[in-house]
N, C-alpha and C positions, 0 to 999 in steps of 0.2 A: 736020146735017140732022135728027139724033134728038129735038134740042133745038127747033128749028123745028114739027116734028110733033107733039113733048109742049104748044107754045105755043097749035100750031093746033085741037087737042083742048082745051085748057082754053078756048078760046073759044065752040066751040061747045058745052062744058061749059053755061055760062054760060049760051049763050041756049036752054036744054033740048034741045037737040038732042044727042042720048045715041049713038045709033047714031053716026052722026059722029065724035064724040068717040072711043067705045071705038074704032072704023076707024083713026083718026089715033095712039092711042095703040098700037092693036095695029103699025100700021106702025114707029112709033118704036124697039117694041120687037125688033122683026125687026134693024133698023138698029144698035141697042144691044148685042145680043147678037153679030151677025154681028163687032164691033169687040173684044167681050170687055168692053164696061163694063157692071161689075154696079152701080154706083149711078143710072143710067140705067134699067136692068132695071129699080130696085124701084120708081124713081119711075112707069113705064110703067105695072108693077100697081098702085102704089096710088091712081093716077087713074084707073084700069080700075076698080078696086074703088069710088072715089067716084062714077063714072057709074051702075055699076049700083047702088049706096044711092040716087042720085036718083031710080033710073028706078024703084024699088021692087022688085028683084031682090036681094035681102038674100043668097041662099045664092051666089050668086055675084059677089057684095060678099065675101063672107066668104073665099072662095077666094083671090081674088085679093091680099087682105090677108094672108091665111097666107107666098103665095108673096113678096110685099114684105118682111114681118115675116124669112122665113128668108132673104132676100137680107141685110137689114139686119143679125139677128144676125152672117152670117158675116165682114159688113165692120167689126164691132166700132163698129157706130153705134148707141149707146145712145137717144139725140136719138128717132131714126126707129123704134126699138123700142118707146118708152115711148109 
């Protein structure tokens, strides 16, 4: 269902509808956590952080990047750090 929600957010990503998106991702993330997947997690933030670079909300782009970036360090995913 996390995976469905992160789909349904990249769509509305797509056709700028941002509010949407961060909803659909924020719900993913609820769903991602509540199971214990932290590569779920990061993916949740760093499309949260992609919505907010499109929608021009930079400092909270950046936030959410942080929070991906230190999901990604801790699962030793170099890939998603770099």
């Amino acid at each position: 269902m996390a995976q469905a929600l992160i789909n349904s957010g990249n769509v509305h990503r797509s056709t700028r509808n941002y509010d949407k998106s961060i909803s659909d991702y924020e719900r993913a993330l609820t769903l991602a956590s509540e199971v214990g997947n932290l590569k779920l997690q990061a993916a949740c933030f760093n499309n949260m952080s992609n919505s907010y670079a499109d929608n021009g909300d930079f400092l909270k782009s950046i936030e959410y990047l942080k929070k991906a970036q230190e999901i990604n360090e801790r699962l030793g995913d170099r890939a998603a750090v770099a």
